[in-house]
C-alpha positions, 0 to 999 in steps of 0.5 A, a space after each residue: 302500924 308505923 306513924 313515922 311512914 307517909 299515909 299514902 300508898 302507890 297502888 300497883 296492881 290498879 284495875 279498871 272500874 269494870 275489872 274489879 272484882 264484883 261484890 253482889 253476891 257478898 252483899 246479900 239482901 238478907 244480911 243488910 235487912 237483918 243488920 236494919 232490923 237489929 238497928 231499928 230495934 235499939 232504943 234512940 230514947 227520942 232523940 233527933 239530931 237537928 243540927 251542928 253545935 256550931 250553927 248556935 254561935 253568939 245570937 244563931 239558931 238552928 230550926 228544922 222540921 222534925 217528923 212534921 213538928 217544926 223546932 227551934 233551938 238556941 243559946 238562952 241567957 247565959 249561954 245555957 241551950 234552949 229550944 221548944 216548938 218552931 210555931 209562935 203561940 200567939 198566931 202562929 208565926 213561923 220562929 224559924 224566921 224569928 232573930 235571937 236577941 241576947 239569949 231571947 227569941 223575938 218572934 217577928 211578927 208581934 214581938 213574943 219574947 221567949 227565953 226558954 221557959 214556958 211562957 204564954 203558952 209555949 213549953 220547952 223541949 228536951 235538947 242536948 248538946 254533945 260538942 258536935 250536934 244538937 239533938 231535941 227530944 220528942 217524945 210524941 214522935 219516937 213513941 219510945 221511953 225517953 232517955 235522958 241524952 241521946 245515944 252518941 257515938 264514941 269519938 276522939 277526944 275533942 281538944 285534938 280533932 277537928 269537926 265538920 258537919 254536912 247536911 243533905 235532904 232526900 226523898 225516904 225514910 230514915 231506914 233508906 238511909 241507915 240501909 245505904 250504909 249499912 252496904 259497904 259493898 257498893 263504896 268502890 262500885 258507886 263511888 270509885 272517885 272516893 274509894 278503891 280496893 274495897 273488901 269487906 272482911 268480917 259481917 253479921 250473919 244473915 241474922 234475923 232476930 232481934 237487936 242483941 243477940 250477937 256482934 254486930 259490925 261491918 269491918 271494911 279495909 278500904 283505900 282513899 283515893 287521893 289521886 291518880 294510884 295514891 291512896 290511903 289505906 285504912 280499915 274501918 268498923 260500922 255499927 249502928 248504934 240506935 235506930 237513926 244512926 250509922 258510925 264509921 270508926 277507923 281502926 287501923 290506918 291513917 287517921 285511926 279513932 276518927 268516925 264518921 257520924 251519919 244520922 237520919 232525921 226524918 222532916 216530913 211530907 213533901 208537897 206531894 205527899 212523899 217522906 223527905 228526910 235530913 242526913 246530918 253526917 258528922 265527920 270527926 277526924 283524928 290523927 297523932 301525926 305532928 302535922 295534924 295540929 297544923 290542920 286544926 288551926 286551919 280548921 275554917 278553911 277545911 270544913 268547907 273541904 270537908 263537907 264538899 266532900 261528904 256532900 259529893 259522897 251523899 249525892 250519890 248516896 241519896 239516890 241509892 236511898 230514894 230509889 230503894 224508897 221509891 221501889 219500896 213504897 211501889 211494891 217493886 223493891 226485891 226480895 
């Protein structure tokens, strides 16, 4: 591709929303379970993203409630990331509401002050930290054999990309989720704002077996809109690396090695009893265009763009997952 064109092209032969050619067929059911089943089946050692890298800042903190276990992660003494229970070992106080004070978390309602280590009866929990999110191990949840790390995703190099990361809770279950974005097909039917010309051009079979047993990707030439007959052509790739996560790597096109990180991490019960859980999408962006140097200085002004963005996308998304959910916990669900 030549870097020295514009990104943007004039779409001549645009159809109406209703015209475009339909992709019901090509999304079979059988292609999309067998694609979840083969994610469910990798190993994630544990790991549940909890949130950005960037929310622990200075004296921040990031608490989330992860498959009913209530976390809490922050910068201890030194900088280093700690993080353990979100429930004070005293009587209880919630630590989500707790300030952090110079690397120590001071639990506000009879001063407990934990730094990390184990301490009146509070025991630390694995976390990690890969640049962009913070992860914690829990072992009595994923039931898994643990992994030292998580598994992330490849990703541009972070000296010369720029990150933002958006967050929306639905009513499901994480494989609703990975479900949703593991059908490409609906992008330009159900988000016709955002995508248009949208062609899946290569798929697994309709495989059922386990993880392994051959290639495993979505590769997708697709068109951003940008406005009005302007787009952004480019191809991407979906993979499913672990049980929670979907990427999108852009191969070819404008912004080719950026990714988009989407990541399941299942909260608990609402009050009437039903699955809530947390996307946590990851938007990597990368381009060797000069003028891309000019927009990671400005990086505070885009990440809220940004993530606006994603949020747009995931509220549609997120009624695609909590219907399958709901069609799924009812018996109705097809197939």
């Amino acid at each position: 591709m030549n870097r020295r064109r514009l990104p943007l092209s004039l779409r001549r032969h645009a159809v109406p929303w209703e015209a475009q050619r339909p992709t019901w067929r090509e999304a079979r059911p059988g292609v999309i379970a067998g694609a979840l089943k083969r994610a469910q089946a990798r190993p994630s050692g544990n790991w549940f993203v909890v949130g950005a890298s960037r929310a622990l800042r200075g004296d921040g903190k990031l608490a989330r409630t992860v498959a009913g276990q209530e976390v809490v992660v922050w910068r201890g003494p030194g900088g280093r990331l700690v993080g353990g229970p979100g429930v004070c070992p005293h009587l209880g106080a919630p630590l989500r509401d707790s300030p952090v004070r110079c690397g120590t978390l001071v639990c506000h309602w009879h001063g407990l002050a934990l730094d990390g280590g184990p301490y009146a009866g509070w025991a630390p929990l694995p976390v990690h930290d890969d640049g962009v999110l913070v992860w914690v191990r829990l072992d009595e949840v994923g039931g898994e054999d643990p992994l030292d790390a998580p598994v992330v995703p490849r990703r541009p190099g972070r000296p010369g990309a720029l990150d933002a990361v958006c967050t929306a809770v639905g009513v499901c279950e994480p494989e609703d989720v990975v479900a949703n974005r593991l059908d490409p097909w609906h992008g330009a039917w159900f988000h016709p704002y955002s995508f248009v010309d949208l062609t899946v051009v290569d798929a697994p079979g309709d495989r059922t077996g386990a993880a392994g047993d051959g290639p495993d990707a979505l590769t997708v030439d697709v068109s951003f809109r940008v406005a009005g007959r302007l787009v952004v052509p480019v191809r991407a790739v979906f993979t499913a690396p672990e049980p929670r996560t979907v990427v999108m790597h852009i191969t070819e096109g404008e912004g080719a090695g950026s990714v988009v990180e989407t990541h399941a991490t299942p909260l608990g019960a609402d009050a009437a009893g039903r699955p809530r859980t947390a996307v946590i999408e990851a938007v990597v962006a990368a381009s060797h265009r000069p003028g891309f140097a000019a927009a990671r200085r400005a990086a505070p002004l885009l990440r809220p763009l940004m993530r606006a963005a994603a949020g747009r996308l995931w509220r549609d998304d997120l009624a695609y997952a909590e219907r399958r959910w709901l069609l799924r916990s009812t018996g109705r669900f097809p197939g």
